[in-house]
N, C-alpha and C positions, 0 to 999 in steps of 0.2 A: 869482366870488367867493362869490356868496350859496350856491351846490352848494357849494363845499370848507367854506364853515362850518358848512349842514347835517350831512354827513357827518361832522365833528369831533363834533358833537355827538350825534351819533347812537352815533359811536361810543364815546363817553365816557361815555355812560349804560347802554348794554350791557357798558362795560368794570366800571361800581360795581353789576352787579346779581350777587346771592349764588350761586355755582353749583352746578346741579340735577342733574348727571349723573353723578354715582355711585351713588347709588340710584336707579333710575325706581318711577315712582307704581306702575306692576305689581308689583315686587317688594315693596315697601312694603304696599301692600295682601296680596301670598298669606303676607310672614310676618305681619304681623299676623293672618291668618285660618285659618294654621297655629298658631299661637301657643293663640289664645282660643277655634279649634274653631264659630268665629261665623260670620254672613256679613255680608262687609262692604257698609258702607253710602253710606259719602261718603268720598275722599280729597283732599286738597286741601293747597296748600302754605302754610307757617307760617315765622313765628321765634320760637326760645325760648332768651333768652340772646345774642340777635344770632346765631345762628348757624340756617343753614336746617334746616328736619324736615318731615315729612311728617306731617298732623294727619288719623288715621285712625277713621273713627268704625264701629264694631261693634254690630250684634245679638247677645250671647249664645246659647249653648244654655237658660241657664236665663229670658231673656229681656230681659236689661240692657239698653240701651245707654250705651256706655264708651266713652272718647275716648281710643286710644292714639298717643303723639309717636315716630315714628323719627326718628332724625338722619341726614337726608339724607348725609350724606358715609360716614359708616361702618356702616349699617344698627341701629347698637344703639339699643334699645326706650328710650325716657328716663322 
């Protein structure tokens, strides 16, 4: 009994987490790096708006660093 409760549980908390697989961090990261011409520095996952993105941070060419959000589900830049 104490195994089927774990599992219930295990599974109910994988079921309320946001999902990550329509964009992966690779593509997130080369448009962002196609985008700004930069090289990227950190990618890492986010919410904005309760909905998941991918929180990408950049070196410029002129030497910024800039924090651009993809939205994980349909790649556009927010």
């Amino acid at each position: 009994m104490k195994l089927l409760t774990t599992v219930i549980t295990a599974l109910m908390l994988t079921l309320s987490l946001p999902a990550w697989a329509d964009i992966s961090r690779d593509d997130a990261a080369a448009m962002v790096q196609k985008a700004t011409g930069g090289r990227v520095l950190a990618v890492e996952q986010a919410e904005q708006d309760g909905r998941p993105v991918w929180r990408v941070k950049v070196l410029t060419p002129q030497g910024e660093v800039v924090v651009v959000l993809i939205d994980a589900a349909s790649g556009r830049r927010l």
